[in-house]
Every structure is written in structure tokens, then in C-alpha cells.
N, C-alpha and C positions, 0 to 999 in steps of 0.2 A: 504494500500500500504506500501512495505517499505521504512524505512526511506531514507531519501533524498542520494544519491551518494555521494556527496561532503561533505553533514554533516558526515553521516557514517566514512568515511574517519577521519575526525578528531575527533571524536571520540576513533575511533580504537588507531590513534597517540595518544592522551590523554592519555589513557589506559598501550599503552608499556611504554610512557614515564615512568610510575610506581610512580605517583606521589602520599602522602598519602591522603584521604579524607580531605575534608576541612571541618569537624565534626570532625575530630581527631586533628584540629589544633587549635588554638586561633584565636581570633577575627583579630589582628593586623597581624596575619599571612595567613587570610584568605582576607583582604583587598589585601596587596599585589599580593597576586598571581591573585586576578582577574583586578589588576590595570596591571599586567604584562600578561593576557592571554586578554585583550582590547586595552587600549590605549598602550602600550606598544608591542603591538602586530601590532601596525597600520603603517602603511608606509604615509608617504605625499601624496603620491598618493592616494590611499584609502578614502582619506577626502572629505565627500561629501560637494561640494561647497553651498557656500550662501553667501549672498550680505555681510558680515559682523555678526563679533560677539563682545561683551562688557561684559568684568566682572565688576560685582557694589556689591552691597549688597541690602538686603530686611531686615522689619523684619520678625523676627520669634518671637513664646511664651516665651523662654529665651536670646531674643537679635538677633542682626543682625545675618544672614546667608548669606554665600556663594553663587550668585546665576551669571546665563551668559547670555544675552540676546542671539538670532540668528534672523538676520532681512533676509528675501529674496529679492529675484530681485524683479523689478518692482515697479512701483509706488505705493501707501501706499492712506488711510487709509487702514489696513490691520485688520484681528481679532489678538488678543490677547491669547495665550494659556500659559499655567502654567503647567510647566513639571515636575513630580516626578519619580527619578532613583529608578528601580530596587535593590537587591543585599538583600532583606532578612528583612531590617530595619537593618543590621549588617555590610555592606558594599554595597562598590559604591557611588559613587562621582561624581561631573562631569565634569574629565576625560573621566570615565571608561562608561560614556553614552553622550561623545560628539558625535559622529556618529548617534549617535539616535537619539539625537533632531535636528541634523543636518536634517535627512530625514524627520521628522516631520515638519521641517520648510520648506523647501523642497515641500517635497509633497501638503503639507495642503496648503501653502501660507498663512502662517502665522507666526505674531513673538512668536517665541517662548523663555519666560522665564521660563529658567533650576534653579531650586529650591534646594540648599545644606540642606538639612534637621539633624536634631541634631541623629546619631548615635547610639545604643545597641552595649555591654550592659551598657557604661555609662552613657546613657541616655535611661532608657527603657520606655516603653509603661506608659502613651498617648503622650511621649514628640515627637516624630516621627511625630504624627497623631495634636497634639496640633500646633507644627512650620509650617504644609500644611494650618491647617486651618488662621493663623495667618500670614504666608503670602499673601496666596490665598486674605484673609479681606484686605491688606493691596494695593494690586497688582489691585484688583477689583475697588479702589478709586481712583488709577494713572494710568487709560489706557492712558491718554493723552501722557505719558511717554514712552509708548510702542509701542501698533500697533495701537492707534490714534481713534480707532471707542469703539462702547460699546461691539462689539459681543466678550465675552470671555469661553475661553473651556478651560478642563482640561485636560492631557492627564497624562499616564504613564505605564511602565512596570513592572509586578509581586509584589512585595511588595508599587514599586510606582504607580499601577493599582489600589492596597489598597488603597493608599492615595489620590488618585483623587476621588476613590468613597465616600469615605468619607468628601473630602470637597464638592463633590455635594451635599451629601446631608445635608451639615451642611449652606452649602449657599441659598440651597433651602429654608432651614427654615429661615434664618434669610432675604428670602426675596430679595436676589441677583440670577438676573437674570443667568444662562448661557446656551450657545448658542449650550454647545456640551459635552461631555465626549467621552474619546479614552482611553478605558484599553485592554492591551494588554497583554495578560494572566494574569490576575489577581489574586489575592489572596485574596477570599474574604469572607474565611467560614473557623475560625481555628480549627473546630475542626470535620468539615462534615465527613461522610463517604463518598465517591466517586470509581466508579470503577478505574477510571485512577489512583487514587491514588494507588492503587495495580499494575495494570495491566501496569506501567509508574513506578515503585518505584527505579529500579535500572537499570543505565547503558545507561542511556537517558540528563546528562549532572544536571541536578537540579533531586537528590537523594531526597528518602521519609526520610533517617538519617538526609538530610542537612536540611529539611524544619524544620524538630524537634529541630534543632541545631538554626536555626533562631528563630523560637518562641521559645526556650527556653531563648534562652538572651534577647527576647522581649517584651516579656509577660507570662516569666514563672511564674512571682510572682505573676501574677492576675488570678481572681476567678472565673470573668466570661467572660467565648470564646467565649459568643454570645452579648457583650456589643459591639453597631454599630459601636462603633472606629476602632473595631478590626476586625470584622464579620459585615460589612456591608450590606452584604445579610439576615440578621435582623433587620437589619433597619424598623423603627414601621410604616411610611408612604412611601415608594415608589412612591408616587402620583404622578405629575408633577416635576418630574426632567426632567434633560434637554436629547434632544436624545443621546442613545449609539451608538459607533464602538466600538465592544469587538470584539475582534482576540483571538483565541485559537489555540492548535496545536496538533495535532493528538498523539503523544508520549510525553506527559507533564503530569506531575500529576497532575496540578492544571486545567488541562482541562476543565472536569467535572464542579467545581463549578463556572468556570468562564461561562459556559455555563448556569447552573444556575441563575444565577445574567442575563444574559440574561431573561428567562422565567420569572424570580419574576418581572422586569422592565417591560415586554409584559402584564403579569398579572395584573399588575398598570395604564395600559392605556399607560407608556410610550415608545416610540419609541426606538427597540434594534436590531439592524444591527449585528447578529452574523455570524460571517465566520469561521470556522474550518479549517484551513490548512495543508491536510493530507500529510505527508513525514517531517513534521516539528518537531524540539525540542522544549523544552523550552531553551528562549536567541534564536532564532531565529531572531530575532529582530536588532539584531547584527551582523548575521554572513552574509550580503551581500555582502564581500566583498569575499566569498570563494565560496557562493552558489547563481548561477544566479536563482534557482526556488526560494529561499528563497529573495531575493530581488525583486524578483515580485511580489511574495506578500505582500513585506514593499511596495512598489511601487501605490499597489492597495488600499491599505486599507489607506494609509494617502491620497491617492485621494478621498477617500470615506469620511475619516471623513473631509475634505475642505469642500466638497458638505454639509454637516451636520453645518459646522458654516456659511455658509452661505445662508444655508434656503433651 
């Protein structure tokens, strides 16, 4: 089908605006514009409610991080989710994915803590992937702090889809339980072939140039694309992880191996809920407030992964 009416639409506006790639800009110039095309972009209105939010700090692998609780209505104990922001491992904050966990807190009925993760390229690859697992340990030992019971999930979008898969299965091993993972187009194979990767490369919002541009300040210096921090869809045991919501979108490059990561986890014996959402970009995730088909399906799928943390 083609893509969504309302996305297409701002797309096209994108386009006249004649604004230049953000592969031709710097990092500090590519933060900006997506803190200025999100939360800057967002009206009061727009803000999807929740019982309450609290900025604190977590650690991470080189010291405390940034991080925002979101508690929902209703009485509590509640599950526990661990949210990692999108933007490449090179941007995005959380600002630029308060709406997001918003919905996930939202939808799922659960609290969600939003995790400021350490930045490329001043911090490149595993330090990204080192601060998820190093809060995740630390977040995993204080639910009583948060949503009160033990059931804990992960969730995140595109690069922060990366990093949930990856503290699953870094938790898995070390033997902490969780209850659920939610990657939401994911990035989870740096160096696969994929059709969408072609057939999605340009003019669909996340460019095949821009992805290059992210692992290149990511993990340009490292040697191997398929070490699981990075390509977690190599990961050596698959076994018993905890069940998937992986969401993909019909016009994303990273389609494909998020769909992938689906099949390897079925292949595993573990439970993977994959939904393809035809008419969608990638950052869909985001755009609810412009596209009612695209907030139906944020709608569906954080209903889906609620059912998943709680059995």
C-alpha cells in the first residue's frame, strides 16, 4: 500500500523545506534539528497524559545518566520497563522521545524509566551499549523504586531497539529474569544485506547515507559488525529470552532485519509477536500526533506488549 496520507504529506513538506541531509551535517547539528523536528515541534496539547513524571539519575558504565520516570493512572504495583531513545546512538535525548514513553507508559500500564544513554561520536561503541546494560543491572535491583513488583521489560526504538536487545540478552545471561522486550524497529544486524535496505534507502525519512553516518560515528572504529553489542541478531544463545513485541514498518530500511530478529527468536523457542505496519515510516513511533493510522498502531502494539508483561 502507499505510504500513509498524513505521513506522505510531511514528508513532501520536509523535502520543499530544502533542508540539507543530516549526513552532510555534524553530530551537534544533527541533535538539534531532531530536538527541533520532536519536542520542539510539540504543542501542550499533543502530550500524551500520564499520572506523573520525575527526572533523577541512574547509573550508567561511566557515571550517572540522565534518566525520567513516567508512572500511569491507576493503582500500582505496576511492571517496570526500561526505555532506550532512538536517534542512531548519535542523537536523541529525552526530550526528543518524551511522547514515546509517554505512550508506552500509556498503553503498556506501566512505569516506564527513560534511560539518557552516553552519546557518538564522543562516546562510541560499546559505551552506548555498556550505560543500557549498567543501568538496566542497576534498575533490575531497585524495582521497589519504581513500579513496585519484579515483572521488568525493556523496550525501545531503532538504535534504542538495539539496546534493549542487547540488555536482554546480557540479562538473560547473567540470570535476571525479564518479563518482556518491545523493539520497535530495531537495528539489529550492522552490516546484513536486507531488501528494505534498498528498496527503503531514500526519501522514506531514516536514509540508507544517514544509517552509514550513525555507525560510522558509532562503530566505525570497530572490527567486528557481528560482535552481539552491536548485531545482536548474532547473538551465540537466543534461548530463553524473554517474549518479543517487535513492530516494523512497511517503508523503513531497517524492516527487514528487524523482522529477522523476529524469526532467529521463533527459531530459539522464544516467543516473537511480529506486526508489520504497512503505510508506515520509520519514527512512526512518533508521528501520532499528525497520523491517526499511525497512532493506532502505537495504540495496538503497547496494548500488546502490556499483555506480554503480564503473562
Amino acid at each position: 500500500m502507499p505510504v500513509d496520507p498524513h505521513i506522505a504529506a510531511m514528508l513532501t513538506m520536509m523535502d520543499e523545506a530544502g533542508m540539507p541531509p543530516m549526513y552532510e551535517g555534524t553530530p551537534e547539528a544533527g541533535r538539534g534539528l531532531y530536538l527541533a523536528l520532536t519536542h520542539g515541534a510539540r504543542t501542550s496539547e499533543q502530550l500524551v497524559p500520564v499520572a506523573g513524571t520525575e527526572d533523577r539519575s541512574v547509573p550508567g558504565d561511566g557515571g550517572d545518566l540522565r534518566a525520567r520516570v513516567y508512572r500511569p493512572e491507576g493503582e500500582g504495583p505496576f511492571p517496570t520497563v526500561i526505555f532506550f531513545h532512538g536517534g542512531g546512538w548519535v542523537i536523541g535525548d529525552l526530550d526528543t522521545h518524551d511522547n514515546m514513553a509517554r505512550n508506552i507508559c500509556r498503553g503498556s500500564g506501566a512505569v516506564v524509566v527513560a534511560v539518557d544513554y552516553r552519546l557518538a561520536p564522543e562516546h562510541p561503541f560499546p559505551a552506548a551499549a555498556d550505560d543500557a546494560v549498567a543501568a538496566a543491572r542497576w534498575i533490575a535491583g531497585h524495582l521497589d523504586e519504581f513500579g513496585g513488583d519484579q515483572r521488568l521489560g525493556v523496550a525501545g526504538d531503532s538504535a534504542g531497539g538495539n539496546l534493549s536487545a542487547v540488555v536482554a540478552q546480557v540479562l538473560q545471561a547473567d540470570g535476571t529474569p525479564l518479563a518482556g522486550q518491545f523493539l520497535i524497529y530495531p537495528a539489529v544486524d550492522a552490516e546484513g544485506e536486507y531488501p528494505s535496505r534498498v528498496e527503503n534507502a531514500k526519501g522514506y525519512f531514516l536514509e540508507k547515507d544517514t544509517m552509514d553516518w550513525f555507525y560510522g560515528h558509532y562503530a566505525g572504529a570497530w572490527d567486528d559488525a557481528k560482535d552481539p553489542r552491536l548485531s545482536p541478531l548474532h547473538g551465540s544463545d537466543l534461548s530463553g529470552l524473554p517474549p518479543a513485541v517487535i513492530v516494523t514498518a512497511e517503508f523503513d530500511p531497517l524492516r527487514d532485519e528487524g523482522e529477522a530478529y523476529g524469526e532467529a527468536l521463533r527459531a530459539a523457542g522464544v516467543s516473537a509477536d511480529v506486526r508489520r505496519y504497512d503505510g508506515m515510516i520509520h519514527g512512526f513511533f512518533d508521528m501520532g500526533t499528525i497520523s491517526p493510522v499511525a497512532q493506532a498502531a502505537i495504540e495496538e502494539s503497547c496494548a500488546r506488549f502490556g499483555q506480554v508483561l503480564r503473562g
